[in-house]
C-alpha positions in Angstrom: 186.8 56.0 223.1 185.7 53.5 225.9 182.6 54.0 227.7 184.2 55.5 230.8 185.6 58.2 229.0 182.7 58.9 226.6 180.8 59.4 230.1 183.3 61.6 231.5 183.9 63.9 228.8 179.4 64.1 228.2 179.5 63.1 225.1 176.0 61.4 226.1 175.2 60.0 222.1 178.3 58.4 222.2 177.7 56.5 225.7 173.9 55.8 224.0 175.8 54.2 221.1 178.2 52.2 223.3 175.6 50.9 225.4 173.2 50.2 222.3 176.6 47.9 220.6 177.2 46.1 224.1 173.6 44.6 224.0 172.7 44.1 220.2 176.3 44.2 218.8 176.5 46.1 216.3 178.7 45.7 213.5 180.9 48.1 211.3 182.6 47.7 208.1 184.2 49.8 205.5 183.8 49.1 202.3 185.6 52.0 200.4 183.7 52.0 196.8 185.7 52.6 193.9 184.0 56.3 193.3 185.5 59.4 194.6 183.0 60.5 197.4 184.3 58.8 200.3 181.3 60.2 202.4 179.8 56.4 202.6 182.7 53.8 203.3 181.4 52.9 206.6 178.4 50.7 207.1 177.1 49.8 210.6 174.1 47.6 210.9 172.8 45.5 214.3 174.5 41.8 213.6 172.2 39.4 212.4 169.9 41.7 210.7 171.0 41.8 206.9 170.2 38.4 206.7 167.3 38.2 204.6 165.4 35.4 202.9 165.9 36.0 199.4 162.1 36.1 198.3 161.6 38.9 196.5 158.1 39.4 197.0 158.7 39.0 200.9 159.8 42.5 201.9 162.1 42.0 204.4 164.7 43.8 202.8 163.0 46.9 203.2 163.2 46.2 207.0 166.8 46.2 207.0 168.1 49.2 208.6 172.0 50.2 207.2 173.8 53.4 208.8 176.4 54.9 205.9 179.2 57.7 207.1 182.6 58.9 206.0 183.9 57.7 209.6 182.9 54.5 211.7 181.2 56.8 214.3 179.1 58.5 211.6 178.0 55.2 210.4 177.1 54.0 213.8 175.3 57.3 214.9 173.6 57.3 211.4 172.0 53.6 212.3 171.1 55.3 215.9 168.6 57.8 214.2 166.9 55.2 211.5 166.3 52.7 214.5 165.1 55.8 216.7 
């Protein structure tokens, strides 16, 4: 769904999310893990952010914020709420 039509039809949380990718690009993969509850194969995360230092006493990857869902939107709504 573009932006246009997600504005047309009201879906306003989908407009948010579009708006929210065009500025900090968000990115989405699916990653299908080899157990049966497909409820988590998509991640979305803002691009850049999983990047961490590798210190383990640093806590940065505590910071990182991961959205999980069974469908692409789900992840990307899911990251909406934890950054909300």
């Amino acid at each position: 769904m573009t932006f246009s039509e997600a504005l047309t039809a009201g879906d306003f949380s989908r407009v948010l999310a579009l708006a929210y990718r065009r500025q900090a690009r968000i990115v989405t993969e699916y990653v299908f893990p080899p157990i049966p509850d497909r409820s988590n194969d998509w991640l979305a995360y803002v691009d850049g952010s999983i990047d961490v230092c590798g210190d383990a006493e640093c806590g940065c990857r505590s910071r990182v914020r991961i959205g999980r869902g069974a469908s692409e939107d789900e992840a990307v709504s899911d990251l909406m709420e934890k950054m909300a």
